[in-house]
Steps between C-alpha positions, in 0.01 A plus 500: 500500500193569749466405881326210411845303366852474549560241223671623165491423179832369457494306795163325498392275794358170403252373720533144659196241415268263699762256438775735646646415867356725803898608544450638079173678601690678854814626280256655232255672721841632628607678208168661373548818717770730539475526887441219753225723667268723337209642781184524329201296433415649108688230341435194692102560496494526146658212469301379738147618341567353149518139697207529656647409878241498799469311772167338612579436841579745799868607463710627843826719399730539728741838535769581725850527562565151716280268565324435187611118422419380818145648517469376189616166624231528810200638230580166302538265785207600653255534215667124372404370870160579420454328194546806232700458179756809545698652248845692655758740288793605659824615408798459501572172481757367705638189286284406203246796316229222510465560930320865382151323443330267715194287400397307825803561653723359206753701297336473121734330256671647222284406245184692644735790528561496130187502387436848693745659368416391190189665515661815628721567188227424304276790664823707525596532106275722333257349198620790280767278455734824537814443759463858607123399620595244716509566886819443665465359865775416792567163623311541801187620280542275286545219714215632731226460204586180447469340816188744554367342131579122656313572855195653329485240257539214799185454708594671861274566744721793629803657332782637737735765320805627646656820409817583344585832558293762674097477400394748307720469212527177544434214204293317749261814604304472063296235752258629715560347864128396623777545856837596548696438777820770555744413734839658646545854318886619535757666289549282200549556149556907572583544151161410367268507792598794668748586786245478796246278654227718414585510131533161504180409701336690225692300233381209700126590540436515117412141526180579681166522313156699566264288693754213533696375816864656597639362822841697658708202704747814559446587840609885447345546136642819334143724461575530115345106559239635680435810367416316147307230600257752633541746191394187268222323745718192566348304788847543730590240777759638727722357779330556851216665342356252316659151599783398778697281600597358897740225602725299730806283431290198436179638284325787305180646448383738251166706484303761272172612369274238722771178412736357729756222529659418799766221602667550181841311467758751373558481081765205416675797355750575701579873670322784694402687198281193383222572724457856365441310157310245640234763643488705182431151335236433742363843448443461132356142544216639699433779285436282212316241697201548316681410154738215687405385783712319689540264864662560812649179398620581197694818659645301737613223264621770222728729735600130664565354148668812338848480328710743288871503444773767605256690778749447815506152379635246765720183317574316876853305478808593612558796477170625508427674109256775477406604172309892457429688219520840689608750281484872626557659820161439696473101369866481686387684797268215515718210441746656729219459771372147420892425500509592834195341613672119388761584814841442539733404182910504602582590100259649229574512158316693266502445084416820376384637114267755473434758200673799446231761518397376857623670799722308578750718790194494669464127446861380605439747830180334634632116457875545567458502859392154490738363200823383610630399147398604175476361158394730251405309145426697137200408376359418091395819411631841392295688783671336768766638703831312472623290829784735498307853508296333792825424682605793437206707649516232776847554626460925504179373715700229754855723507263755693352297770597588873565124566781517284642186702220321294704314245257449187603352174339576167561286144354495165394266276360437125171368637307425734537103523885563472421729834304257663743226456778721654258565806435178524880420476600735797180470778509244751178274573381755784471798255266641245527605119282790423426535125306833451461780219360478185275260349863383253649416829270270670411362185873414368513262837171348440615445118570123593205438761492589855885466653580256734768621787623210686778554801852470390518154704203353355543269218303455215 
């Protein structure tokens, strides 16, 4: 058997049909490859090449290890504002698969879904018509191409691509970014990116193009960034070189290479960090103002306008639910901050699932502080650590505190709406529910819509 399969004869895979369900096509591109993650870019533009896919408008990829959904979110509101049709792929999704792809700001359906990956395994089996020919890809290539066949094959005025996992090895990266945008670089995904920031600003970087536009929201860019944007002739826009940002409590104002706005409401995106995203957004508008121009109106209205779920989401009712997708060590520093900024809370309870290869000690250590009970919930998937490893790793982390008079509880649960309900169960009207970690965990309490908290004496 060669690289290129992991099927066998005596266990052959049948592929599903246009006719097949979206959940059909998801569990098959599961099973073609032997490994969830396979870093490499071989595969995916072959695939890629036999279909033909290009993109005829200007495409912005975005990079980075927080941050990228909500400039995303900013790009798209923005560009919408000003009359473009905008195509967006993110990922992961935090309910339905469909939320990956925008068109105009609406999730495609299923149906359009199908028909790209349709196409895909088409292009992917070989016309030798020999099973050892045919090129084996991972869900998340797989699944890429066909969302990347649907937006080409829509008619966008500007695609927006978010990616997965790093840059340069990245399914996303077989397009060439006309600008791309990287934000926050931290230690992430060690064991493919590398286990510092300058090996994974470098990972990062690969996303940048000769003669194209990069823009660095990172205020402290590792120089890897640097160092190959000028190796390649990338025209580099760089925090407080090349565009800034100034402010008081009440309004904004950005400025760079001879543009300026000023009296800026802050993004409807909640949290500090947003206005590091919001300038790097505002950094890559002007750069491509010659291929999409765009109003001070329409900037206004898009970071007024802009919405995306589980980014230190506020749900107002009593208690107070705040729903955040952060899910390594520097995203919690930051939600432990913009926790701090909503002031006083008497009780805090945190729901808490995260994957297993995250650091997680270092996770529990920057948010216990604040968390007065704890409900940690498994999660659907096999990478995921179990509620009761996470209280275990908890408790060696709370047992050690010098305010040991602190009494802190810790539970677990087999999900995350079982969690929340338990929360829910034990805070009074004057506290908050924190639901953070991975993208499973927000998403399992969001499963049923957007929950609804009422006091304990309200009736309903």
């Amino acid at each position: 058997m060669n690289e290129n399969t992991c099927m066998t004869e005596t266990t052959p895979l049948m592929p599903p049909t246009s006719h097949s369900s979206l959940a059909q096509w998801l569990n098959y591109c599961e099973q073609l490859h032997h490994q969830p993650i396979d870093m490499g870019l071989s595969r995916v533009r072959e695939v890629a090449q036999r279909m033909g896919l290009h993109f005829k408008c200007p495409v912005i990829t975005v990079a980075g290890t927080n941050g990228k959904g909500s400039t995303c979110a900013m790009c798209e509101s923005i560009l919408s504002q000003a009359g473009y049709q905008t195509g967006v792929f993110t990922s992961p999704h935090l309910v339905h698969f469909e939320e990956r792809l925008r068109i105009g700001g609406v999730a495609v359906d299923a149906k359009t879904l199908i028909a790209g990956f349709v196409a895909v395994e088409a292009a992917r089996v070989s016309d030798t018509g020999d099973d050892f020919d045919d090129v084996t890809l991972t869900y998340f290539e797989f699944t890429t191409l066909a969302i990347l066949h649907v937006m080409s094959e829509a008619k966008l005025d500007v695609a927006i691509l978010e990616v997965g996992l790093g840059g340069r090895l990245d399914a996303v990266n077989i397009i060439d970014a006309d600008c791309a945008i990287i934000t926050s670089i931290d230690l992430d995904h060690m064991e493919y990116l590398g286990d510092s920031r300058e090996k994974i600003g470098f990972e990062k970087a690969g996303i940048m193009r000769t003669g194209a536009i990069a823009v660095v929201s990172d205020p402290v860019p590792p120089n890897s960034v640097v160092t190959y944007a000028n190796a390649i002739g990338t025209d580099l826009w760089l925090v407080g070189r090349d565009f800034s940002v100034e402010g008081d409590p009440l309004q904004w104002a950005w400025s760079g290479r001879g543009k300026r706005y000023a009296g800026l409401a802050y993004p409807a995106l909640r949290g500090a960090n947003q206005l590091v995203n919001a300038a790097g957004v505002l950094a890559a508008l002007t750069a491509l103002r010659d291929l999409l121009p765009i109003t001070s109106q329409a900037v206004r209205n898009g970071l007024a306008f802009v919405n995306l779920p589980g980014r230190f989401q506020i749900i107002p009712g009593e208690p107070t639910l705040v729903l955040d997708v952060a899910h390594n060590p520097h995203a919690v520093a930051t939600l432990v901050l913009n926790l701090d900024a909503m002031g006083y809370s008497p009780c805090t309870h945190a729901v808490f699932g995260v994957m297993v290869d995250k650091d997680i000690a270092q996770m529990l250590t920057r948010m216990n502080p604040l968390v007065d009970k704890w409900y940690f919930t498994d999660l659907p998937t096999t990478r995921a650590a179990t509620a009761a490893q996470l209280h275990e790793i908890w408790h060696a982390i709370d047992i050690r505190r010098k305010d040991s008079q602190t009494v802190r509880h810790g539970s677990c649960f087999a999900s995350p709406a079982l969690a929340l309900q338990a929360a829910m169960s034990d805070a009074q009207p004057t506290d908050r529910i924190v639901v953070f970690g991975s993208f499973f965990t927000v998403g399992g309490v969001l499963e049923n819509g957007v929950p609804k908290l009422p006091a304990k004496h309200a009736k309903i």
